[in-house]
C-alpha atoms as an extended CHARMM CRD file, in Angstrom:
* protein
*
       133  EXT
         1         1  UNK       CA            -32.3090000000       35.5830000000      -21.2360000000  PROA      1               0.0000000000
         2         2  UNK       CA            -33.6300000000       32.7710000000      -19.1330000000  PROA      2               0.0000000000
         3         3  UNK       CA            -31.5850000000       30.4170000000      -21.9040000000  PROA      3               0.0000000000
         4         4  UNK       CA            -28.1130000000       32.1110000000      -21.5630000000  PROA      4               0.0000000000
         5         5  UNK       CA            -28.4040000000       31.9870000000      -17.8370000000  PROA      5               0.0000000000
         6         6  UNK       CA            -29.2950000000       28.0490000000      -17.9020000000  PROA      6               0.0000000000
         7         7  UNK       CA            -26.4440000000       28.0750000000      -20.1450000000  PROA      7               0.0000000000
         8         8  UNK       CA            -24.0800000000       29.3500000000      -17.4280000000  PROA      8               0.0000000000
         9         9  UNK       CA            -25.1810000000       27.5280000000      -14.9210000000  PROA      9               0.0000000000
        10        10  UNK       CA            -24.7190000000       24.1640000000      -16.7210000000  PROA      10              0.0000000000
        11        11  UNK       CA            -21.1930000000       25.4560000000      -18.0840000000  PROA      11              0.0000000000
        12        12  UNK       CA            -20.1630000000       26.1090000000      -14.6260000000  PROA      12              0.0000000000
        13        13  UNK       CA            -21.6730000000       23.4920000000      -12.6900000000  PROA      13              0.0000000000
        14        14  UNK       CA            -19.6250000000       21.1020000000      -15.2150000000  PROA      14              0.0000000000
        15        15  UNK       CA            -16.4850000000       23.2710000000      -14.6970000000  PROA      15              0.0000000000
        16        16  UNK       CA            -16.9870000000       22.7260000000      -10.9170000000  PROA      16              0.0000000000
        17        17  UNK       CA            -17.3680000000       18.9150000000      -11.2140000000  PROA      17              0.0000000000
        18        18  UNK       CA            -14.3780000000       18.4630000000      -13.8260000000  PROA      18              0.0000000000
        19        19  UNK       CA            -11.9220000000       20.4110000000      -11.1710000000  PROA      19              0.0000000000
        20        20  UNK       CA            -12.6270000000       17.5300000000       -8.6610000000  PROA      20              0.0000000000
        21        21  UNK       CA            -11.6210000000       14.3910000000      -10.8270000000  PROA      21              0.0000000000
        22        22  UNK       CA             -7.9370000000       13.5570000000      -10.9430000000  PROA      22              0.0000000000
        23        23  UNK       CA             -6.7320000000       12.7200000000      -14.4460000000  PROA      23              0.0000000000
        24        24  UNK       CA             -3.7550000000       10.9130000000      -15.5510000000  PROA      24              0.0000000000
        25        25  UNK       CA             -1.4120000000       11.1830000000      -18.0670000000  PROA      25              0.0000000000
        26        26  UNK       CA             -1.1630000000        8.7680000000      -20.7470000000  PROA      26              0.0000000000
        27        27  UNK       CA              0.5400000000        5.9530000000      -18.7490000000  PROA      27              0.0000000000
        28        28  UNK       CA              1.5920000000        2.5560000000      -20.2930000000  PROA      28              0.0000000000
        29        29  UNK       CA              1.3520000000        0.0790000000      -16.8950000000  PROA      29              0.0000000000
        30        30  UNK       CA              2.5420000000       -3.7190000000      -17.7640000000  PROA      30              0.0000000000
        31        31  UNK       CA              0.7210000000       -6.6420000000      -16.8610000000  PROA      31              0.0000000000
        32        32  UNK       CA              2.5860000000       -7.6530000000      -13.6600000000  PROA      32              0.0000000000
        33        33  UNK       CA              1.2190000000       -7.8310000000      -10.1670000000  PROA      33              0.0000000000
        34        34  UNK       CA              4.0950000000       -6.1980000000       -7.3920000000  PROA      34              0.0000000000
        35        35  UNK       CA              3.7890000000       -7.0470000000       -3.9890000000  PROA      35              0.0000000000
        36        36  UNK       CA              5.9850000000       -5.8790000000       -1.2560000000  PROA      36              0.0000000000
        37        37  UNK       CA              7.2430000000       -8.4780000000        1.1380000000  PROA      37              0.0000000000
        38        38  UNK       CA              8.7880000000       -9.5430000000        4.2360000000  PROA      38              0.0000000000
        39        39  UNK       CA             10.5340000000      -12.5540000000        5.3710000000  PROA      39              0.0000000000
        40        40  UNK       CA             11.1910000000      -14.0460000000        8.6670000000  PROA      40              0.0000000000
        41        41  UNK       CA             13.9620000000      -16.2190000000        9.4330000000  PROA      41              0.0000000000
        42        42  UNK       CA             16.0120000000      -17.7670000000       12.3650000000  PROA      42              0.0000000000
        43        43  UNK       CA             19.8530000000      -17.3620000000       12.9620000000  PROA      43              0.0000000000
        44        44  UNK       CA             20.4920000000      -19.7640000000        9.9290000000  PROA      44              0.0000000000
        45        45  UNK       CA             18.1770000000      -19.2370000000        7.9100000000  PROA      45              0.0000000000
        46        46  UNK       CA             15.2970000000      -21.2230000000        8.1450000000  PROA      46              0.0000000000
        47        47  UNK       CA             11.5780000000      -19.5310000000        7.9440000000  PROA      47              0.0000000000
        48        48  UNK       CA              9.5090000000      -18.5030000000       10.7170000000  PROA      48              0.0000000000
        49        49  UNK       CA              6.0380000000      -18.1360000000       11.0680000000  PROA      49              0.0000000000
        50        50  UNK       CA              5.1560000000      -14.9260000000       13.3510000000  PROA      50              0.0000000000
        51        51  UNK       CA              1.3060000000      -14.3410000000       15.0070000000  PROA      51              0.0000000000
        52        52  UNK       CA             -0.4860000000      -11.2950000000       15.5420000000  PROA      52              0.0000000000
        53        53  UNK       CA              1.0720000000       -9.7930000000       12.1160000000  PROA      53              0.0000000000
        54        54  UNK       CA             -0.3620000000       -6.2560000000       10.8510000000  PROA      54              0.0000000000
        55        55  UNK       CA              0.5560000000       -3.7370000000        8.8820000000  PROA      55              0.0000000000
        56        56  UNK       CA             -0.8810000000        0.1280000000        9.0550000000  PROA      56              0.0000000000
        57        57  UNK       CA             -0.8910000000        2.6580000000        6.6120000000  PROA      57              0.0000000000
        58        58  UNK       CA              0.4610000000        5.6540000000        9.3830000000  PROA      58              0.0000000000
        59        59  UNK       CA             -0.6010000000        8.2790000000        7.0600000000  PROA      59              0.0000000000
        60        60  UNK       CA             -4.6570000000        7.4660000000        7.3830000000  PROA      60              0.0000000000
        61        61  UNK       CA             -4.3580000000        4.8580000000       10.5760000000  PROA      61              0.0000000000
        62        62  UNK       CA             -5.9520000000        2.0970000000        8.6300000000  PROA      62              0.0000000000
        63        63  UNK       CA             -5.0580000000       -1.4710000000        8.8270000000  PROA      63              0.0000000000
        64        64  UNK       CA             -4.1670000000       -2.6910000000        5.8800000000  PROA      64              0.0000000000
        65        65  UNK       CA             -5.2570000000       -6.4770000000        5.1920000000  PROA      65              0.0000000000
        66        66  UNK       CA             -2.5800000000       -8.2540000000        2.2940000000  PROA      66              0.0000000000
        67        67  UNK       CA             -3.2510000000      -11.9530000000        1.7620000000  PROA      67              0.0000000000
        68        68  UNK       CA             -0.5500000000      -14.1820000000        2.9230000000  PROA      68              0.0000000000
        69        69  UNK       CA             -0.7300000000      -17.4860000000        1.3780000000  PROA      69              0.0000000000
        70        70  UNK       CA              3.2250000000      -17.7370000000        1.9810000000  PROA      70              0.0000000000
        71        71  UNK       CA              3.0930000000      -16.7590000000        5.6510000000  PROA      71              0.0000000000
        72        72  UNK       CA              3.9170000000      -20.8620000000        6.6010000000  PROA      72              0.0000000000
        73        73  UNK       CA              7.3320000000      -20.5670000000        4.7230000000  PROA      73              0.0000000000
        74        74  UNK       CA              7.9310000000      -17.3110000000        6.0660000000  PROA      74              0.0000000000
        75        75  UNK       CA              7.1170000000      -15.1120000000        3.6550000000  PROA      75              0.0000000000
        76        76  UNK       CA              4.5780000000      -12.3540000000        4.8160000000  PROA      76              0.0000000000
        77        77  UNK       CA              3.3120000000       -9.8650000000        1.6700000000  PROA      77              0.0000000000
        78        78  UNK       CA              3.0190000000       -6.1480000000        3.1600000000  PROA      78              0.0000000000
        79        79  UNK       CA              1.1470000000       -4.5840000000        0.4030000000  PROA      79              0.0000000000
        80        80  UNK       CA              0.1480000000       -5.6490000000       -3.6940000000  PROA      80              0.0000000000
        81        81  UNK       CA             -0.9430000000       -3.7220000000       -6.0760000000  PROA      81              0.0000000000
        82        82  UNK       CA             -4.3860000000       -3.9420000000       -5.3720000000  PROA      82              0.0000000000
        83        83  UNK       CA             -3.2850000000       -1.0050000000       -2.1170000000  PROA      83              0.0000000000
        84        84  UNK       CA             -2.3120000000        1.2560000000       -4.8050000000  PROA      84              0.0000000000
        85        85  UNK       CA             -4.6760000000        3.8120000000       -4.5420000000  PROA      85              0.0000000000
        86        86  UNK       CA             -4.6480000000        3.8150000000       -0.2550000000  PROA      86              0.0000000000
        87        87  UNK       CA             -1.0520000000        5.0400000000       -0.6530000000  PROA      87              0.0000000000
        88        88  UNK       CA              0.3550000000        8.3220000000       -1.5290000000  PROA      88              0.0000000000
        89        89  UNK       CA              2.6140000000        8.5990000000       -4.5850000000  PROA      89              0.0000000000
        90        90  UNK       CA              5.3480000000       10.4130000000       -2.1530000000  PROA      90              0.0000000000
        91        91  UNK       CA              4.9020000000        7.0540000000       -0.4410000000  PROA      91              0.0000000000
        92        92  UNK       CA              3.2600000000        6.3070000000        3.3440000000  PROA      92              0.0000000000
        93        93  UNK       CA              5.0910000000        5.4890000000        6.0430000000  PROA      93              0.0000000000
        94        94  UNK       CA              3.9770000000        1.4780000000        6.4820000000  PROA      94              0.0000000000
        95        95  UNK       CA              4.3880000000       -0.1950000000        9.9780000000  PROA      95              0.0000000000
        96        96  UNK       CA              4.4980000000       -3.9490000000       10.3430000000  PROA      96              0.0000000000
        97        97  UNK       CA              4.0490000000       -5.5000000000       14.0180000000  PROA      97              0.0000000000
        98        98  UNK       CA              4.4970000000       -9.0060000000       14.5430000000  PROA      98              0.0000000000
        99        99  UNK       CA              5.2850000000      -11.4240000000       17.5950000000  PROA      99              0.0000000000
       100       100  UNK       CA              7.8600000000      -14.0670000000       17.7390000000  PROA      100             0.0000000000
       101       101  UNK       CA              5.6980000000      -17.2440000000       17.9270000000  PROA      101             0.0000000000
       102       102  UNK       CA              8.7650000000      -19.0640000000       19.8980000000  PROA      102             0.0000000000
       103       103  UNK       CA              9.3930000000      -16.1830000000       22.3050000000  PROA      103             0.0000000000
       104       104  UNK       CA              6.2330000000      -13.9490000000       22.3540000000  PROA      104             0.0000000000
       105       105  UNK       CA              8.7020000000      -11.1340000000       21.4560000000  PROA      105             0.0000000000
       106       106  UNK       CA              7.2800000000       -8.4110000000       19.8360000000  PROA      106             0.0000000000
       107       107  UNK       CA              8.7750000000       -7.1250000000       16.0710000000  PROA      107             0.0000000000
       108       108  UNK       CA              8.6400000000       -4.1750000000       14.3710000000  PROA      108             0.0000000000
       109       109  UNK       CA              9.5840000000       -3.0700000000       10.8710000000  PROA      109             0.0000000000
       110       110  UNK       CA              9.0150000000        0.4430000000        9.2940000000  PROA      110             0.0000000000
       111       111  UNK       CA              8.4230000000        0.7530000000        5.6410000000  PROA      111             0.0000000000
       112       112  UNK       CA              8.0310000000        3.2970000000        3.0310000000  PROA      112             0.0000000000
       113       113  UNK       CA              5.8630000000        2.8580000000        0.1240000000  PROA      113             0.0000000000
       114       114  UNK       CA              4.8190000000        4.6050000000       -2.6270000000  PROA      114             0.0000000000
       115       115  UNK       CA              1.3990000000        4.3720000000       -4.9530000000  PROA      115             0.0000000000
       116       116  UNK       CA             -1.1270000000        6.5710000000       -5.9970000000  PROA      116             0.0000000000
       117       117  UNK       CA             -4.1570000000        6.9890000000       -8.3950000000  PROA      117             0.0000000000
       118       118  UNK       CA             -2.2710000000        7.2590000000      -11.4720000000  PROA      118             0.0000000000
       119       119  UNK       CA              0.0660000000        4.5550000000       -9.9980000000  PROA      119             0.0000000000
       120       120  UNK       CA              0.6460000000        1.8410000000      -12.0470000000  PROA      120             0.0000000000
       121       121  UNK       CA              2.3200000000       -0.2420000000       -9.4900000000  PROA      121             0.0000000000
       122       122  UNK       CA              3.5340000000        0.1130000000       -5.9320000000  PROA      122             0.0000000000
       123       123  UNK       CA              7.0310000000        0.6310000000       -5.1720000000  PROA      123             0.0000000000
       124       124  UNK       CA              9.1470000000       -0.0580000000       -1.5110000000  PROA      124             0.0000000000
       125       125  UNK       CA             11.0530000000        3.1130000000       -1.0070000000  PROA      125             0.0000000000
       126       126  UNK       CA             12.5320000000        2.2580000000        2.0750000000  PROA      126             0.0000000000
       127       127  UNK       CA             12.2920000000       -1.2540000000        4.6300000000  PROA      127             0.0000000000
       128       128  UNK       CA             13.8600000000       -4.6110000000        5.0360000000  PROA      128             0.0000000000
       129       129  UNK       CA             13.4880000000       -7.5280000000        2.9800000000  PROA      129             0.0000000000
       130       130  UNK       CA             14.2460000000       -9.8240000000        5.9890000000  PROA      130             0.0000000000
       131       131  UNK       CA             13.9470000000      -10.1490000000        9.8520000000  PROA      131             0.0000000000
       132       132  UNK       CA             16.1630000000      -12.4850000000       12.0470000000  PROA      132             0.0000000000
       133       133  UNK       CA             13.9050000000      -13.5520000000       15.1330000000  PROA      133             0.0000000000
């Protein structure tokens, strides 16, 4: 008796832990890294560096951190695929603040981007791909 009730216990404690973990479908992901981006330009063109820029996830408040090894030509990344899993596969509203680094004017963009655990990339649903200061 004791036997069959250990028995229960251990089937349903292992029920109980299975219901919590999220499991994907057979996916095939390629091999390629997405990034979402933003450029900044002036009336003709040209790149423009912005300070103070930062992006939050609405959704959960956090500040997201991408690395922006283009940002003198420009070119400011938003999110990679390495913020996958911080964003919701209906996709997060995403807002991007920067200022003007001639005028001290402050910019704005809203995004929309989707992810997910079973994500195998990111995608932009919705936002600009560039900004005239």
């Amino acid at each position: 008796m004791k036997k069959t009730i250990g028995l229960f216990l251990v089937l349903g404690f292992l029920m109980l832990s299975c219901s919590d973990s999220i499991e994907c479908a057979d996916i095939v992901c390629t091999k390629e890294f997405r990034t979402v981006s933003l450029r900044f330009v002036d009336a003709n063109g040209n790149p423009q560096i912005v300070k103070d820029f930062t992006v939050v996830n609405k959704r959960t408040g956090e500040i997201m951190t991408p690395l922006n090894d283009m940002a003198n030509q420009g070119l400011y990344i938003i999110a990679s695929d390495s913020d996958k899993t911080k964003l919701s596969e209906n996709g997060d509203n995403v807002q991007v603040t920067a200022t003007n680094s001639k005028t001290n004017v402050k910019i704005q963009a809203d995004f929309v981007i989707s992810g997910g655990l079973c994500a195998c990339h990111i995608n932009k649903i919705s936002g600009p791909d560039t900004i005239q200061l």
